[in-house]
C-alpha positions in Angstrom: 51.0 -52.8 22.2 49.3 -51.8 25.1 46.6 -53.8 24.5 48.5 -56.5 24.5 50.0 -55.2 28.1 46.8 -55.0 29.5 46.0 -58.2 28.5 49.0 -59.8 30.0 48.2 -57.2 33.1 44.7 -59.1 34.0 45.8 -62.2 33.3 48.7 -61.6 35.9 46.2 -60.2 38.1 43.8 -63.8 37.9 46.4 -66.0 37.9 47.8 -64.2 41.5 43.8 -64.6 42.8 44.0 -68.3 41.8 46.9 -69.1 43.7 45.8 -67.2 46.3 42.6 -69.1 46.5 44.4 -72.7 45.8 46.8 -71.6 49.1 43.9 -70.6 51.6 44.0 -71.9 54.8 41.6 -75.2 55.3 40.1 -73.5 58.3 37.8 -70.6 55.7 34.4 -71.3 55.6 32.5 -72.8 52.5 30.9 -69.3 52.3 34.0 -67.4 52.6 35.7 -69.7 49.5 32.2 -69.3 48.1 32.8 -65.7 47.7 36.4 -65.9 46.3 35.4 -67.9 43.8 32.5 -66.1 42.5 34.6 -62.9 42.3 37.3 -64.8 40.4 34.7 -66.2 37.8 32.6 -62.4 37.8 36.2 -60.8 37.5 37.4 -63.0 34.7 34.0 -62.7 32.8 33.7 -58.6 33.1 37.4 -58.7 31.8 36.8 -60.9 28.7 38.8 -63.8 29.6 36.1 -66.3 28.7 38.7 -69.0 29.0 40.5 -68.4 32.6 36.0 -68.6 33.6 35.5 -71.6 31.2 38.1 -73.2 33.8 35.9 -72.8 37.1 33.4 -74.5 35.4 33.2 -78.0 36.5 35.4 -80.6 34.7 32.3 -82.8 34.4 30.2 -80.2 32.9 33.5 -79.1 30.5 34.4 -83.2 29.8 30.3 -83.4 28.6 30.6 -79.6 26.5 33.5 -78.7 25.5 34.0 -75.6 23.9 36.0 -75.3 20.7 38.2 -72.6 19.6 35.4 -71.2 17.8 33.1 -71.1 20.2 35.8 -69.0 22.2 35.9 -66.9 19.5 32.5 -65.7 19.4 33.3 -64.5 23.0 35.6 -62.2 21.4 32.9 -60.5 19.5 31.5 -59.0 22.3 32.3 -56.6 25.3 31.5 -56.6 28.9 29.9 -53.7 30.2 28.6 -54.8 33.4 27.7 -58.0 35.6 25.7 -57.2 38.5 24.2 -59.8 41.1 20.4 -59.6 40.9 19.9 -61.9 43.8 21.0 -65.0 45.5 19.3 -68.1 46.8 20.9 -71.2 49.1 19.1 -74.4 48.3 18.3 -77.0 50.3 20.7 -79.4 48.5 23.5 -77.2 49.7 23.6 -75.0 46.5 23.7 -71.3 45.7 21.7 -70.3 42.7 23.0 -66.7 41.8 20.7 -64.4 39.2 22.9 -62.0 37.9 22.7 -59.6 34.7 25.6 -59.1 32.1 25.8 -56.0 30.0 26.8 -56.9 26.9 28.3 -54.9 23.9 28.4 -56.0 20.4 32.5 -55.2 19.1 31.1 -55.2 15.4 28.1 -53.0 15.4 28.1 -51.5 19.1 24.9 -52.5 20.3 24.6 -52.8 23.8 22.2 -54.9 25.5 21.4 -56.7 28.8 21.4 -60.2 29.3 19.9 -62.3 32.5 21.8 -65.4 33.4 21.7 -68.0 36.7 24.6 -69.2 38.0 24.5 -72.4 40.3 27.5 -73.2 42.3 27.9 -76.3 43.8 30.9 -77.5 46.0 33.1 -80.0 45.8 33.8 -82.0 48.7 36.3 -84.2 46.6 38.2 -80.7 46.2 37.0 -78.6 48.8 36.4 -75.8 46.1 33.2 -74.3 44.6 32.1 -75.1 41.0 30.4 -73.6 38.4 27.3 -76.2 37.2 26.9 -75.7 33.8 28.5 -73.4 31.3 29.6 -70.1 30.6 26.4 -67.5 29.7 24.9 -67.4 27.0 25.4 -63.8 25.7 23.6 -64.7 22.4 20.1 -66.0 23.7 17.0 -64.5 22.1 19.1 -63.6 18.3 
């Protein structure tokens, strides 16, 4: 039961940031909406909800690799114990390539480990919002 609450809790919780950041002003800066959404997508990851990041991915990368309900699944095999920002780099194509490392914990056998992931967020003029280029991390890389 109260897992259940706490899951209906955070998803509360993302859903208010979302709206928040769909009703910012058109005045913010790139970087400023740049920020919001990164903490949005490192919030939803570190929580577990693999699906509410799966949707600031971009809908041309998600239309090319969707992910099934079993691929979701997989996410639920594992925990979150961290995601920290390793370092951040601005490309000349307008681009932010973000290095970050994800603590990850095997629900099964409880085997932590650390895994090192890029992010590169592009924006959107079309949308005026930042997305995700490519997919969610791969928390399984090197088994």
């Amino acid at each position: 039961m109260s897992r259940l609450l706490l899951r209906c809790l955070l998803l509360c919780c993302l859903a208010s940031c979302l709206t928040m950041l769909a009703g910012c002003p058109k005045s913010a800066s790139k970087g400023t909406a740049l920020d919001e959404v990164q903490y949005a997508y490192s919030a939803a990851i570190r929580w577990g909800d693999f699906e509410g990041a799966w949707n600031l991915v971009d809908p041309k990368y998600r239309d090319k690799h969707p992910l099934s309900d079993i691929d979701f699944s997989r996410y639920k095999q594992v925990q979150i114990s961290g995601y920290r920002e390793k370092g951040m780099e601005i490309q000349p194509s307008g681009t932010v390539m973000r290095d970050i490392e994800i603590g990850v914990i095997n629900r099964n056998t409880l085997a932590e480990r650390t895994v090192r992931y890029r992010e590169n967020w592009r924006y959107d003029e079309e949308s005026k919002t930042w997305r995700l280029d490519g997919g969610l991390p791969d928390l399984w890389q090197g088994e």
